[in-house]
C-alpha positions in Angstrom: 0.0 0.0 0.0 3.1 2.1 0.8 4.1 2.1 -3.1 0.5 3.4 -4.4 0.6 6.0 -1.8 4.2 6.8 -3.2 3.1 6.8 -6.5 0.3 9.2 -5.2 2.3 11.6 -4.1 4.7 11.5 -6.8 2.0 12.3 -9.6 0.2 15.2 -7.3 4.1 16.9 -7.0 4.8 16.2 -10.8 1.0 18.4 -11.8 1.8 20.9 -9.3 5.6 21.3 -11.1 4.2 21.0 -14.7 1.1 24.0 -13.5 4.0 26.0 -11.9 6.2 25.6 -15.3 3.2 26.8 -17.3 2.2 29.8 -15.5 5.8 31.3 -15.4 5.7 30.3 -19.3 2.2 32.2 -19.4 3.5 34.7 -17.2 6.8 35.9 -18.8 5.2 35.4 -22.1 2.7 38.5 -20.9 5.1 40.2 -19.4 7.3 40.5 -22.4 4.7 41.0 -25.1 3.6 36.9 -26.4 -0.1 36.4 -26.3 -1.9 34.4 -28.2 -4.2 36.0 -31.2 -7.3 35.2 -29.6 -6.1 37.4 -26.2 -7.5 40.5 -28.1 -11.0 40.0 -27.2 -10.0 41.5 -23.8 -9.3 45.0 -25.6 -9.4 46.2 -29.1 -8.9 48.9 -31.2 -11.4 52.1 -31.4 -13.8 51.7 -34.4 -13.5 53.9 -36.9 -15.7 55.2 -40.0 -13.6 57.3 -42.7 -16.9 59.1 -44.0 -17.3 60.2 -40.3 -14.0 62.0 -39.9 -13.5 65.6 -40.7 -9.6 65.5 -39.5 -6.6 64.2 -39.1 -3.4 65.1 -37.4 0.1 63.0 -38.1 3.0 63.4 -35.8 6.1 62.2 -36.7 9.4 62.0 -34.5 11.2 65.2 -34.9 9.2 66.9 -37.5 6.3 69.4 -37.4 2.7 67.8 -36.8 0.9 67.3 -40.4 -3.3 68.0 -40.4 -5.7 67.5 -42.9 -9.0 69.0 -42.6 -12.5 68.8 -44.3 -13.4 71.7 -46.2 -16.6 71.9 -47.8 -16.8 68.9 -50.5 -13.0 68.5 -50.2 -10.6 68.2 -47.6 -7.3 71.0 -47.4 -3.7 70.3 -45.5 -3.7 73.1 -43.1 -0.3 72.3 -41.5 2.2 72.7 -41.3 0.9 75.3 -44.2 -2.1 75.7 -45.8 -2.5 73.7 -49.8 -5.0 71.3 -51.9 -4.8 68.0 -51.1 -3.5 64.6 -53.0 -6.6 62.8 -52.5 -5.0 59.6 -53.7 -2.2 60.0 -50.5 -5.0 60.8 -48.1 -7.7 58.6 -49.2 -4.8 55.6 -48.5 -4.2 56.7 -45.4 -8.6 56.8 -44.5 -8.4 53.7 -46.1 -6.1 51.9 -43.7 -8.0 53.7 -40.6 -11.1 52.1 -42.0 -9.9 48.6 -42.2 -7.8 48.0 -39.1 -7.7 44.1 -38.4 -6.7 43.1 -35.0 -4.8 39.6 -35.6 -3.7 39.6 -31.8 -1.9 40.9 -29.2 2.1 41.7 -29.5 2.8 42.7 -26.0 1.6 44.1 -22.8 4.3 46.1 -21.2 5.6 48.8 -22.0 9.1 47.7 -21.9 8.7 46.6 -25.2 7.2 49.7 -27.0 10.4 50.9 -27.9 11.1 47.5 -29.6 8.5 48.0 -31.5 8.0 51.3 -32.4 4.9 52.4 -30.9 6.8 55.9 -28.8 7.2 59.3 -29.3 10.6 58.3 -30.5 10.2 56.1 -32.7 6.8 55.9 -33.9 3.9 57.8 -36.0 1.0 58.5 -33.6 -2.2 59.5 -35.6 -5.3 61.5 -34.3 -8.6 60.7 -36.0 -11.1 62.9 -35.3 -14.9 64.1 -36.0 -15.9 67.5 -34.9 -14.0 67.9 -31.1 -14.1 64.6 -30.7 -10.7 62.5 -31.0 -12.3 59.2 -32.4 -8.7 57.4 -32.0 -5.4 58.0 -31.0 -2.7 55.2 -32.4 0.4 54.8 -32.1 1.7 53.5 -35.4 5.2 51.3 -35.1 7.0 48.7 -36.6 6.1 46.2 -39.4 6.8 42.5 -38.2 6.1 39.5 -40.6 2.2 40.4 -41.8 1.3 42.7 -39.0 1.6 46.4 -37.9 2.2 47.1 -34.2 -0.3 49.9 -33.2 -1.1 51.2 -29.9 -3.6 53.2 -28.6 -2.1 56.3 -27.0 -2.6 55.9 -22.8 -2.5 52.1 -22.9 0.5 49.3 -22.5 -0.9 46.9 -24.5 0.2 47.0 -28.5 -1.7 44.8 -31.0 -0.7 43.3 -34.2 -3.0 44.5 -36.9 -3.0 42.9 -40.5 -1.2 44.1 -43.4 0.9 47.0 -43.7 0.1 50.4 -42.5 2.9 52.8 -41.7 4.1 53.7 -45.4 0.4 55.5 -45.8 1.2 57.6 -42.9 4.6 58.1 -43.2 5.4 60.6 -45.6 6.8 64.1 -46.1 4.7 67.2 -46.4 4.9 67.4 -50.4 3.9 64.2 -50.8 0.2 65.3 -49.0 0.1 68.2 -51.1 -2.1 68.1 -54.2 0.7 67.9 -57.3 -1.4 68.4 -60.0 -0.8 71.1 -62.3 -3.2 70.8 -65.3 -5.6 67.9 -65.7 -7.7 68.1 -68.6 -8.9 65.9 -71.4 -6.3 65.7 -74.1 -8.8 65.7 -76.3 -10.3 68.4 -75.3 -7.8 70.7 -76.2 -8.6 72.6 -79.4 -5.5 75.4 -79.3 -2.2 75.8 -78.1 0.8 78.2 -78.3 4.2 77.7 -76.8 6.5 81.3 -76.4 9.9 81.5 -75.5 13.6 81.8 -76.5 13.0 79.2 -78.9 10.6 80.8 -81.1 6.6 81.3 -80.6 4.8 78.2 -82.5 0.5 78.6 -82.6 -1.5 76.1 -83.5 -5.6 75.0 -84.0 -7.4 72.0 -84.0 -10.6 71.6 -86.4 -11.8 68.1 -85.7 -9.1 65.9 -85.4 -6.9 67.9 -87.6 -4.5 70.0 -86.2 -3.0 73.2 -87.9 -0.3 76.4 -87.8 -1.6 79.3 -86.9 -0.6 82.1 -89.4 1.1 84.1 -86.5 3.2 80.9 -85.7 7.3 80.7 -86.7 7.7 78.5 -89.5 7.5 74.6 -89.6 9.5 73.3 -92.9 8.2 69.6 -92.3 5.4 70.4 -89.1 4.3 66.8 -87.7 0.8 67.1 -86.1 1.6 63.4 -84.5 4.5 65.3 -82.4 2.3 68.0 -81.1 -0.1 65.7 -79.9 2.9 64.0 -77.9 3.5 67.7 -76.5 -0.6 68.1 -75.8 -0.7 64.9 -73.8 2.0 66.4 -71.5 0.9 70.1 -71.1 -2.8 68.2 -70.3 -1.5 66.0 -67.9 1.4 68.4 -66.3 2.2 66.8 -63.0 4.8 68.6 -60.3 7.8 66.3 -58.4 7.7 69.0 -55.6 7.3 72.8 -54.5 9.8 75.2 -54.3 10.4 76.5 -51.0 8.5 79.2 -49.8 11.0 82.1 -49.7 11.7 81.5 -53.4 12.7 84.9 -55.2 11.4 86.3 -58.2 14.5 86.6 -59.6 14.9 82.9 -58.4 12.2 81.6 -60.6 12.5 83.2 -63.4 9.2 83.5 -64.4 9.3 87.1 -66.0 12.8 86.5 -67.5 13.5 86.1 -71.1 14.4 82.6 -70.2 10.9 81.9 -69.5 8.4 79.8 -71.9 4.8 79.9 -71.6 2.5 78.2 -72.6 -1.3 79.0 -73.2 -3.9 76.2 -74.4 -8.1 76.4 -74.4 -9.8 73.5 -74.2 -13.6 72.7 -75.5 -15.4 70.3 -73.3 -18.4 69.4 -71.4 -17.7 72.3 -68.8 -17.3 74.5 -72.2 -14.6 76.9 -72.7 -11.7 76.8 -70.8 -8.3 78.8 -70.8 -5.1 78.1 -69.3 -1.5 79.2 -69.0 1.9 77.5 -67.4 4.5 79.4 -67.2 8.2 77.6 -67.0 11.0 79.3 -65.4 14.8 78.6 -64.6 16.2 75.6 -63.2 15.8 75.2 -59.2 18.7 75.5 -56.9 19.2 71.5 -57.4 20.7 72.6 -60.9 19.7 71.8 -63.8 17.3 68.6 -63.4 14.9 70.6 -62.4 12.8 73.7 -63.1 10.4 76.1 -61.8 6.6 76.4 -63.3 3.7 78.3 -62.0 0.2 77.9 -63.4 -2.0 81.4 -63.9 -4.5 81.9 -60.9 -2.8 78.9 -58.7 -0.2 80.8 -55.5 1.7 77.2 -55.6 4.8 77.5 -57.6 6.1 73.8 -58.4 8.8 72.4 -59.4 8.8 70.2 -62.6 11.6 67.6 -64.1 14.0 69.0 -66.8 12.8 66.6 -69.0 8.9 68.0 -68.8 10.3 71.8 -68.7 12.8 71.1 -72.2 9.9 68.9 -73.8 7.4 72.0 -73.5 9.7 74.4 -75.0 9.9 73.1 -78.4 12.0 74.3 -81.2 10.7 73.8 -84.9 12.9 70.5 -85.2 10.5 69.3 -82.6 7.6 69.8 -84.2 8.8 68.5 -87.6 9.4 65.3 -89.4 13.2 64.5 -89.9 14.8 65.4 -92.9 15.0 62.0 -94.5 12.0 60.3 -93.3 9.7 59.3 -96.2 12.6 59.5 -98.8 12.7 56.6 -101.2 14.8 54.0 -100.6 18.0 54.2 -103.2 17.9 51.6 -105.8 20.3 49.0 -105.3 23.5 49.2 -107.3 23.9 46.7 -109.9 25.9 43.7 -109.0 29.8 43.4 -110.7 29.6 43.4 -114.6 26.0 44.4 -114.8 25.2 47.9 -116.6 22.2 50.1 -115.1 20.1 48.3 -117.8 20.1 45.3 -116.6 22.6 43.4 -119.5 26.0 42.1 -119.6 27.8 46.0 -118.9 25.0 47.9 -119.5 24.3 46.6 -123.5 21.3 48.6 -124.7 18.2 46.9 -125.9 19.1 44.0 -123.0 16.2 45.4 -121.3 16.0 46.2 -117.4 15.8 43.5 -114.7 13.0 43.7 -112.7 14.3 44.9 -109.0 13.3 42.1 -107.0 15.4 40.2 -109.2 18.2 41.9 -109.6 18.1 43.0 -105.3 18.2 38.4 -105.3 21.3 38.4 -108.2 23.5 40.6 -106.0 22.6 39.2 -102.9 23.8 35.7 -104.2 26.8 37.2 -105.7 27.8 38.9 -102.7 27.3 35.9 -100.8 29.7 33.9 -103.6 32.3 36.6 -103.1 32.3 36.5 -99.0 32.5 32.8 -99.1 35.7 33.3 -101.7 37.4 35.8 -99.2 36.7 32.9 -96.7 38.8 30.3 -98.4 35.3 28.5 -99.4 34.9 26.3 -102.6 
């Protein structure tokens, strides 16, 4: 009887070890941040509706606070100054605020926000908001394997939320503003003149057809398919960033003799419509990039050097090349062959058809490499 009380005892000290092992394992694994992905029942992250918010502020370690605002049908940054918005950057950032997935829980001391990224030093913290109302306050941090750490300001714990998130949040001031320079229907546009240094070239469009103005400098060989190429751009004139804001006049250039402008109209649903873009000298980065300002719009942008030396064309590029469309030259007679075709030229031998004679000197040439190869 001895033994099976033995045994007894035995097995009640080896549970009470293995429950002891588990709840340190349990244990440290909270401490430090493991928990399984169903442990986010306990707490979860705020709920939040994109068409609801009228604002949101971004702070970013070391960097002046970015907010976005509704106004009217739109939305405006208003900080750190005041511009239209890209509505493709800030609808991706609404986007991700819309569809946070909580897979689970990465850690629930604070120890480890630093780890992963979730402080004032090392992550993005994002205020949503409706009216006065702060609908949430994140912390955005690190990405690790599929899931985004993100806490909620005035808590420890830090879940892992599904996909990617911080590159939506995470970007400079320009890259909020609203780049857009012209966006029009190429189509639409029925005139256009381009005037600088280069000459002043004027042109209409009657149905598909487009024409030089009278007023225009000349175009020995004008190509309507090139000015098309030049339409498409002007129509679709995109910025790669601002120039700063205590850019001088003398800076940009835009009243120099340097300058090109260029004025189009376009006739669309919205009817008649006139614009002008001015380019200017290149920026302080040197020659890669210049300065362009669009009548009635304060933003002065800056624009690659390929966009600002494509839209101040020169009559070569608005012409066909010199030599396109000329006919091909006949090919020379092969050795011992007159221009009529006979044995050296014999008149009244009458004059090979080309095909034929183009195959006769292509075999003969091929006779006389395989000679100066040593062939037989």
């Amino acid at each position: 009887m001895n033994w099976q009380k033995n045994r007894l005892w035995i097995g009640a000290l080896a549970f009470a070890a293995l429950l002891g092992t588990s709840y340190f394992v349990i244990q440290k694994r909270h401490d430090e941040g493991g928990a399984p992905a169903g442990s986010a029942a306990a707490a979860t992250l705020p709920e939040i509706d994109r068409n609801e918010l009228d604002a949101l502020e971004i702070r970013r370690p070391s960097l002046p606070p970015i907010r976005l605002a509704k106004s009217g049908s739109g939305w405006r940054l208003t900080a750190p100054l005041d511009s239209a918005v890209d509505m493709t950057t800030l609808n991706a950032a609404l986007d991700k605020l819309d569809t946070l997935e909580v897979n689970g829980t990465a850690a629930n001391n604070r120890a480890n926000h630093a780890r992963l990224e979730v402080t004032p030093e090392t992550g993005i913290r994002v205020l949503a908001m409706k009216g006065s109302t702060t609908v949430a306050d994140l912390w955005i941090g690190a990405f690790r394997g599929s899931a985004t750490m993100v806490r909620v300001e005035g808590q420890d714990r830090v879940f892992a939320v599904e996909g990617s998130i911080q590159y939506a949040f995470k970007k400079d001031v320009k890259e909020w503003r609203d780049r857009e320079i012209t966006n029009v229907e190429p189509n639409d546009v029925v005139a256009i003149r381009f005037e600088g240094p280069k000459g002043t070239y004027s042109f209409t469009k009657s149905g598909d057809d487009w024409t030089v103005d009278a007023g225009s400098a000349a175009i020995a060989r004008f190509a309507p398919s090139k000015l098309v190429g030049l339409v498409q751009s002007v129509a679709r004139l995109r910025a790669t960033d601002f120039a700063n804001a205590d850019v001088t006049a003398e800076q940009h250039g835009f009243e120099s003799p340097e300058a090109t402008t260029i004025t189009f109209r376009t006739a669309g649903e919205a009817g008649t419509q006139e614009y002008a873009v001015r380019i200017g000298k290149a920026s302080a980065s040197g020659d890669r990039e210049f300065f362009a300002r669009r009548t009635g719009v304060d933003s002065i942008y800056v624009i690659s050097s390929y966009l600002a030396n494509r839209l101040a064309p020169d009559a070569d590029a608005l012409s066909t090349p010199a030599d396109a469309g000329a006919p091909a030259a006949a090919p020379e007679p092969p050795p011992g062959m007159g221009a009529m075709g006979g044995p050296g030229g014999m008149p009244g031998a009458g004059q090979l058809p080309p095909e034929l004679m183009q195959q006769i000197q292509q075999q003969l040439r091929a006779q006389q490499a395989q000679q100066a190869g040593g062939g037989h």
